[in-house]
C-alpha positions as CSV (number, residue, x, y, z in Angstrom):
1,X,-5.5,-2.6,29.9
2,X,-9.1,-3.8,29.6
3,X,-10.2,-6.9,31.6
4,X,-13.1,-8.9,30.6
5,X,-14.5,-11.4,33.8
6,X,-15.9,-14.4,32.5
7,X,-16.7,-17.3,35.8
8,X,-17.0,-20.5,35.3
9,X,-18.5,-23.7,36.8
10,X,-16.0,-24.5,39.4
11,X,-14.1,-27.9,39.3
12,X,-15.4,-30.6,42.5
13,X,-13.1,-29.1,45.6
14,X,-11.8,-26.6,43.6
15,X,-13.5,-23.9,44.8
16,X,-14.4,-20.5,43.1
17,X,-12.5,-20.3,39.3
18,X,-12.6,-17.9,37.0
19,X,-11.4,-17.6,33.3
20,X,-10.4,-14.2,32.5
21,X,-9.1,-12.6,29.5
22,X,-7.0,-9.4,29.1
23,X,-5.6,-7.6,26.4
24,X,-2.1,-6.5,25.7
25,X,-0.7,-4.3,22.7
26,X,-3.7,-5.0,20.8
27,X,-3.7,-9.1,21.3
28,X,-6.4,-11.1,23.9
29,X,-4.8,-13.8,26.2
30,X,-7.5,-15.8,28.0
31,X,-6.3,-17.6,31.5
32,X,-8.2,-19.4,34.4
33,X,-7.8,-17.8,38.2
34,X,-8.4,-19.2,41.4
35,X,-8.1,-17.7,45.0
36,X,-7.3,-20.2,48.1
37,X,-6.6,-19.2,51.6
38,X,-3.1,-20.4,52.4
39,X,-3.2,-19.3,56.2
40,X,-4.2,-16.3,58.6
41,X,-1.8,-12.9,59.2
42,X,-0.3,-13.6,62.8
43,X,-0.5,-9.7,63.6
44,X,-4.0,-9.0,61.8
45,X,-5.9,-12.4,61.7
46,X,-6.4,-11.4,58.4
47,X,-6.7,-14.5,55.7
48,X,-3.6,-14.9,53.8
49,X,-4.5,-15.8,50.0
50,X,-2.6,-17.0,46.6
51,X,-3.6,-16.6,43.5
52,X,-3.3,-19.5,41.1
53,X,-3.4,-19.0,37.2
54,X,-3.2,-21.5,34.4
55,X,-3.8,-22.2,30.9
56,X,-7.1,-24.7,31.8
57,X,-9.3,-24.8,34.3
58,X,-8.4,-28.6,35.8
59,X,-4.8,-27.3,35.7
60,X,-5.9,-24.9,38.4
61,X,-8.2,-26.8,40.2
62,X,-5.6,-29.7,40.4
63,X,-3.2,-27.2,41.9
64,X,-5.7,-25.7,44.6
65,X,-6.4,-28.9,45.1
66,X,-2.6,-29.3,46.1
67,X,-2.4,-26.3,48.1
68,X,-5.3,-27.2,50.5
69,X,-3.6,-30.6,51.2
70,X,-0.4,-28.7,51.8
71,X,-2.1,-26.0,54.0
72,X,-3.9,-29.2,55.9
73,X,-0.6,-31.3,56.3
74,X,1.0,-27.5,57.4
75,X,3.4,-28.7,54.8
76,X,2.8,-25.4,52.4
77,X,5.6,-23.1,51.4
78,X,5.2,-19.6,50.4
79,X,6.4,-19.5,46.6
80,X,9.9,-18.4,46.6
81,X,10.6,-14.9,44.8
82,X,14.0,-15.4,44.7
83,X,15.8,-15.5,41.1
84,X,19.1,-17.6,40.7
85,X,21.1,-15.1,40.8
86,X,19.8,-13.9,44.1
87,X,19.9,-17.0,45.5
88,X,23.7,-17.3,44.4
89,X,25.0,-14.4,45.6
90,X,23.3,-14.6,49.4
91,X,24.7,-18.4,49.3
92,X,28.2,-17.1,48.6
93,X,28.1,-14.1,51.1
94,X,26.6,-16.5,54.7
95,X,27.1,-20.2,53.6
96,X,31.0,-20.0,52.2
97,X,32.4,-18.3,55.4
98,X,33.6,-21.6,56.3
99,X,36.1,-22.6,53.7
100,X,39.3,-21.4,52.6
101,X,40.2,-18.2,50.7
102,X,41.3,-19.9,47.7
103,X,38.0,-22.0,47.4
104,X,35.6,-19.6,48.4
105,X,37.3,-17.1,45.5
106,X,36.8,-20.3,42.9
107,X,33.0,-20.8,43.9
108,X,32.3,-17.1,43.0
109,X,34.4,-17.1,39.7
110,X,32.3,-19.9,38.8
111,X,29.2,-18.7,39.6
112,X,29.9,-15.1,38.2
113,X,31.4,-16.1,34.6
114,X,29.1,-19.2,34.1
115,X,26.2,-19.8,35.9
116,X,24.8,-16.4,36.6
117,X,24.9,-15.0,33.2
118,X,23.0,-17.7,31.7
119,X,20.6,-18.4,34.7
120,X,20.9,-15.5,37.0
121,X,17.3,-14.3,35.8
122,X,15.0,-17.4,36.3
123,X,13.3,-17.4,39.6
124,X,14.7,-20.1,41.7
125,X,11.7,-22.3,42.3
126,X,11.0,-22.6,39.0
127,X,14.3,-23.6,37.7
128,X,14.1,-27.2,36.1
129,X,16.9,-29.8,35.6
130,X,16.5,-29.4,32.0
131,X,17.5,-25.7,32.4
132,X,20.9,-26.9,34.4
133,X,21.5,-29.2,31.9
134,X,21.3,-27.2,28.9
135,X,23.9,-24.8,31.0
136,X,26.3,-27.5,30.6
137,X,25.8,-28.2,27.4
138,X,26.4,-24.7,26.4
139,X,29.3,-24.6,28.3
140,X,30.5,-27.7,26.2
141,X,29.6,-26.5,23.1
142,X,28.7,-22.7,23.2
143,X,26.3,-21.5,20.2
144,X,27.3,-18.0,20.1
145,X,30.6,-17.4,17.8
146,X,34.1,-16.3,19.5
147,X,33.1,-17.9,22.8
148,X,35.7,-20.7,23.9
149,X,34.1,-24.2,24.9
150,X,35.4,-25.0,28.5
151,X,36.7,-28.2,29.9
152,X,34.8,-31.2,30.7
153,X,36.5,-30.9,34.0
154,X,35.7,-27.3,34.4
155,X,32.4,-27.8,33.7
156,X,32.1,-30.9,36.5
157,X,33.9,-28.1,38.7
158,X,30.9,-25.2,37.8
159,X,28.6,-28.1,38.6
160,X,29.6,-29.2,41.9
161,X,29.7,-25.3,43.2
162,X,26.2,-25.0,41.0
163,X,24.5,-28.5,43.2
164,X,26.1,-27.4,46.7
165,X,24.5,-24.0,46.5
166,X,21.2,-25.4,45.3
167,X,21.1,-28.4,48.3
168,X,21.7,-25.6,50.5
169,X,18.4,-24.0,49.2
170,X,16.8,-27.1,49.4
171,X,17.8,-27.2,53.4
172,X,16.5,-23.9,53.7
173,X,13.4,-24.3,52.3
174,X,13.5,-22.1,49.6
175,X,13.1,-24.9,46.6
176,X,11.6,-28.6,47.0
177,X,14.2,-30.3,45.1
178,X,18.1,-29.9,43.7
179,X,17.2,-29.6,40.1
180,X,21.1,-30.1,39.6
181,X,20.3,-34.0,41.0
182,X,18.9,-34.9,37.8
183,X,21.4,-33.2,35.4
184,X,24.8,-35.0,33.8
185,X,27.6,-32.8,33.6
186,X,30.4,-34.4,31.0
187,X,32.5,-36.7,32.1
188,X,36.2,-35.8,33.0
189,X,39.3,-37.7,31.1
190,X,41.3,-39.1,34.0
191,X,44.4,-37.2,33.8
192,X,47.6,-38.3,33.2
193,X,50.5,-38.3,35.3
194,X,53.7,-38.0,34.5
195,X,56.4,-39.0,37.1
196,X,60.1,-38.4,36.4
197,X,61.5,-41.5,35.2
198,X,64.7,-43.2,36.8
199,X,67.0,-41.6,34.7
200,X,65.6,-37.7,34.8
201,X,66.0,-38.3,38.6
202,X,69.3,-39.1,38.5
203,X,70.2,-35.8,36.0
204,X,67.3,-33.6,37.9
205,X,69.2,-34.2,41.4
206,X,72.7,-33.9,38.8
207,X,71.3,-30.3,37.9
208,X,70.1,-28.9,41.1
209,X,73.7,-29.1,43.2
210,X,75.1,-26.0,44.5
211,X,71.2,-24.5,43.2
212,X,69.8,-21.8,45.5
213,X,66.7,-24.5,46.1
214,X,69.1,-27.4,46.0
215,X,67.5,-28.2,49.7
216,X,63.9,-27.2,48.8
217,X,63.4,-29.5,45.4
218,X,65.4,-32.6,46.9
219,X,63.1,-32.5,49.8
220,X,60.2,-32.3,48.0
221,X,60.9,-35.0,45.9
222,X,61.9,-37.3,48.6
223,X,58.7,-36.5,50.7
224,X,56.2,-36.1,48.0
225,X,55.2,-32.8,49.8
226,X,52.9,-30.7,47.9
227,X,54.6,-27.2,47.0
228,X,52.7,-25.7,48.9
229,X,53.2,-27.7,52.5
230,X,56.9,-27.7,51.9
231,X,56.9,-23.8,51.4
232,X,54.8,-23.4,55.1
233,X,57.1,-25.8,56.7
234,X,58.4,-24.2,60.0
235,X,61.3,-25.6,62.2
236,X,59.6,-26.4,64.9
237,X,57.2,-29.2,63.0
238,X,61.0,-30.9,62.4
239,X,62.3,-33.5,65.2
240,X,65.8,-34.1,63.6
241,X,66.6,-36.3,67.0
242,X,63.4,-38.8,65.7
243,X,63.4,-37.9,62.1
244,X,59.6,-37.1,62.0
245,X,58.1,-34.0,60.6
246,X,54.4,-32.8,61.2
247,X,53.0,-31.4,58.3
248,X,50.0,-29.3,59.5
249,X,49.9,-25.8,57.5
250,X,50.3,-25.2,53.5
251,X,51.5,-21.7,52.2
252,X,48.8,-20.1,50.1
253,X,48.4,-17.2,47.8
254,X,44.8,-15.4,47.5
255,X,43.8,-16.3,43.6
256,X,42.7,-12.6,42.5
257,X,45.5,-10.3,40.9
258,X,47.8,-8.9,43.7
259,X,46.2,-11.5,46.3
260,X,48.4,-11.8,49.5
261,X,50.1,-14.9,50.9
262,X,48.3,-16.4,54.0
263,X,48.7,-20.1,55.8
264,X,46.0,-22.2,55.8
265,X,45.4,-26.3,56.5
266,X,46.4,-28.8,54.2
267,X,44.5,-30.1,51.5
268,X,42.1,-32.3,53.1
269,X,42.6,-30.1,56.5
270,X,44.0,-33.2,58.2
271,X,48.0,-33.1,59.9
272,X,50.0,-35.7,59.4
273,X,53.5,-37.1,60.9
274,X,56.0,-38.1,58.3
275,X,58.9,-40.5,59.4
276,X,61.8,-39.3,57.5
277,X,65.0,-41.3,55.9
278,X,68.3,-40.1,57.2
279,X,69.4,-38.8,54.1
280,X,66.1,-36.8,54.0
281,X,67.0,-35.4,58.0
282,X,70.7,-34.4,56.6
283,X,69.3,-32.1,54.0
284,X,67.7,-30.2,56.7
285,X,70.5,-30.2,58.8
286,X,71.9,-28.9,55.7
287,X,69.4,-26.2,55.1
288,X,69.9,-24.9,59.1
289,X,73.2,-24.6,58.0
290,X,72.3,-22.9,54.8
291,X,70.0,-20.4,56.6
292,X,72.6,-19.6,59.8
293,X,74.9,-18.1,56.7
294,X,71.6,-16.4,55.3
295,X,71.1,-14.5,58.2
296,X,74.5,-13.4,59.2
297,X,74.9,-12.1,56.2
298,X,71.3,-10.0,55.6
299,X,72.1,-8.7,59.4
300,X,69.6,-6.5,60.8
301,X,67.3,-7.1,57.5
302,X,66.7,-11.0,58.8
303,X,63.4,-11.1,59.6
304,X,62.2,-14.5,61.9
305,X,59.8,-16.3,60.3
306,X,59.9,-20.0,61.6
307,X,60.0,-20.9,57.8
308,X,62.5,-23.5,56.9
309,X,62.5,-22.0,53.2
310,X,62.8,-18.4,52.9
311,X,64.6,-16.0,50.7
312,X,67.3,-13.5,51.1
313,X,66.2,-12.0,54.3
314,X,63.7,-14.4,55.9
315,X,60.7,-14.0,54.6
316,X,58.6,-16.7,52.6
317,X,59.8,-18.2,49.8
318,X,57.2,-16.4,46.8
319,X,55.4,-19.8,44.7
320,X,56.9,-18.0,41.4
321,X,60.7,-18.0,42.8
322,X,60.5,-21.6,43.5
323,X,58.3,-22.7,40.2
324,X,59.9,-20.6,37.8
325,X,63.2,-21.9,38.8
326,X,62.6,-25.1,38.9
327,X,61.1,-25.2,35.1
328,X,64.8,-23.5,34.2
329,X,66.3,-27.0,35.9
330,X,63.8,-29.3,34.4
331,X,64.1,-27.2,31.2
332,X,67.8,-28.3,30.6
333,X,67.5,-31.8,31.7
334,X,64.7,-32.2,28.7
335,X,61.6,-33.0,30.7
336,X,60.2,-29.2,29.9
337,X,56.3,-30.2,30.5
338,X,57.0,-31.4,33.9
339,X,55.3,-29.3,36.6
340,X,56.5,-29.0,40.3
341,X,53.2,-31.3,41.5
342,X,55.5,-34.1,39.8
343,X,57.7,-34.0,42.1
344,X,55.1,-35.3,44.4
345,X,53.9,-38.3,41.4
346,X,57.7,-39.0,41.4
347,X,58.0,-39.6,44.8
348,X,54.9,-41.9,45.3
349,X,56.5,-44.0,42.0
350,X,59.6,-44.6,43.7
351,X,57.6,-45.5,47.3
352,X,55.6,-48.0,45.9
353,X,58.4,-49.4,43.3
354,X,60.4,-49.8,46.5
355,X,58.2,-51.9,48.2
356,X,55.9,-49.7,50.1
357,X,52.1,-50.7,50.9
358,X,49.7,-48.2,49.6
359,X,48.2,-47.4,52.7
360,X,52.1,-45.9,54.1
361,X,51.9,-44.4,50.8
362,X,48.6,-42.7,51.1
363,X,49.2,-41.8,54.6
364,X,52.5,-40.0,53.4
365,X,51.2,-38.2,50.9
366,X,48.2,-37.3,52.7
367,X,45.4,-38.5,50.6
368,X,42.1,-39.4,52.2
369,X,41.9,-42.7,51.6
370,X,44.0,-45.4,50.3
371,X,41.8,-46.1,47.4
372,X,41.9,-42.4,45.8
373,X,45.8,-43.1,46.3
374,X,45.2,-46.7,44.4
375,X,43.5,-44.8,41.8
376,X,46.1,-42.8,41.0
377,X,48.9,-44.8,40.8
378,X,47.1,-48.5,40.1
379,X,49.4,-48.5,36.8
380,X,52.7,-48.7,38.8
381,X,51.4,-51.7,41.0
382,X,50.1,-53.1,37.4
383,X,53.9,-52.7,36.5
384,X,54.7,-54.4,39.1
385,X,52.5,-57.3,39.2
386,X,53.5,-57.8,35.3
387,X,57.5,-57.9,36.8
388,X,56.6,-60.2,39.7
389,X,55.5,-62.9,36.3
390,X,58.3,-61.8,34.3
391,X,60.7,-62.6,37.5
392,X,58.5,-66.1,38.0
393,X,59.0,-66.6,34.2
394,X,62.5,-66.2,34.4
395,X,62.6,-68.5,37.2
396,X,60.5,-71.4,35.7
């Protein structure tokens, strides 16, 4: 590959540039080049020097320029020769050690389906917020045929794993910028919930007596536990003598195919003390009962867990079991789309339809603050505010 060396009259400051001109597969490209000492080799004393190229010579000499305030200021970075991809897969391996299983197994899904396929290849410090952007707006609207357009709330999901891992290489030095900062993933319908009403209580509760999760569902929906924390209850969180319960642990289940059940925090990783109703307590007094039978009769097969739901012998209570048979229940009663999380919505209706401040509410259901709670269920207070005139109305 032939060079041809052509110098030119150096830009004021800039130094020594050149304009050179190679040839490739027959065709001439003509560049400028600059040389700028950056710093000195600790072990040699050697000078350390960058090349800069560019399409004009004042695009050069402005970056030299740049680069000897930087190296002045002791503010200059070595360019970063990472890719995306690179970057990605060393933020997943030493910076996600400290969050759960289930999140850290999401963060890579993400990364791996969407953002490395399209960006994986672009070296990280030149990656621009136009790039991210038109990520997203692929994902929304893929060009390629047979490819499935994803959610606006996965996409918001891809792009809060896509922003933390690229702050992170901000932090570390490795890029100046989050060039995820400036990008604007789609915006998220709120989504809807959908409570049971007064009268699918009444024939849920109806459908569930004498059911093998009779305890388990009518606890849930009087706690508003999520299904996992009522699944990694143990007996010795429950005070039936003060009717409080500590909720401190959630049963999980690893995401991937085959994954294995494991206890982790709750949600937010905050325990919480629920004062419980007395009809609440006598369901578990009921459920001791239940189990004392269990065990007698699986014998030397009953293996001591702590759990307060189990199955046959003991052991934890599988998320399937109790989902799959509580759509059979909710099935039959007509309310087919309902999911077990409603349970929870259901309770935190009836709690603030009863009278209860949202701050009990939130601290029962163990948001993290009372305005996320407020969020969620501002249309019950709504209801209520428009009964409070209707009641006034009446009165008048």
């Amino acid at each position: 590959m032939p060079h041809k060396k052509k110098s030119g009259r150096a830009a004021n400051g800039s130094g020594s540039i050149r304009k050179r001109t190679v040839t490739r597969n027959g065709r001439s490209y003509t560049y400028w080049e600059a040389r700028v000492t950056v710093g000195m080799a600790p072990i040699t004393g050697k000078q350390v020097q960058r090349t800069i190229t560019g399409k004009t010579q004042q695009e050069v000499a402005q970056r030299v320029r740049e680069i000897a305030v930087e190296v002045d200021q002791k503010t200059y970075k070595a360019p970063c020769k990472l890719t995306v991809g690179d970057w990605l897969e060393l933020w997943k391996r030493e910076y996600t050690g400290d969050v759960k299983p289930s999140t850290a197994y999401l963060y890579g899904r993400n990364i791996d389906q969407y953002i490395i396929p399209h960006l994986g290849a672009v070296k990280l410090e030149t990656l621009t917020p136009l790039q991210v952007q038109e990520l997203y707006n692929r994902l929304q609207t893929p060009d390629k045929e047979g490819v499935r357009p994803l959610s606006a709330k996965t996409i918001r999901n891809v792009h809060g794993v896509f922003h933390k891992a690229l702050e992170q290489a901000v932090q570390a030095g490795y890029i100046r910028a989050n060039p995820a900062s400036a990008s604007k993933p789609p915006k998220a319908a709120k989504p809807e919930i959908r409570p049971l009403d007064t009268d699918q209580v009444s024939a849920f509760l109806k459908a569930i007596q004498g059911h093998p999760h009779e305890y388990l569902y009518q606890i849930t929906i009087f706690t508003g536990l999520r299904q996992g924390e009522v699944l990694g209850l143990t007996w010795d969180c429950l005070n039936m003598e003060r009717g409080t319960l500590l909720v401190k642990q959630q049963l999980r289940r690893e995401q991937q195919k085959g994954g294995q059940y494991y206890f982790s925090t709750t949600k937010n990783s905050r325990s919480r003390v629920l004062t419980l109703a007395p009809s609440v307590v006598r369901l578990f007094r009921l459920q001791k009962i239940k189990e004392n039978g269990m065990r007698t009769k699986a014998g030397e097969l009953w293996q001591e867990t702590g759990l307060i739901f189990t199955n046959e012998v003991g052991s934890r209570l599988s998320y399937r079991t109790a989902y799959d048979c509580f759509k059979r229940v909710v099935a039959k009663i007509g309310a087919p789309d309902t999911r077990f999380h409603d349970l929870r919505h259901t309770y935190a209706v009836m709690a603030i339809q009863s009278g209860d401040d949202i701050k009990t509410v939130q601290e029962n259901l163990g948001h993290a603050t009372a305005s996320f709670t407020l969020d969620v269920y501002g249309h019950v207070t709504a209801q209520m505010k428009q009964a409070s005139a209707d009641r006034m109305e009446k009165f008048i």
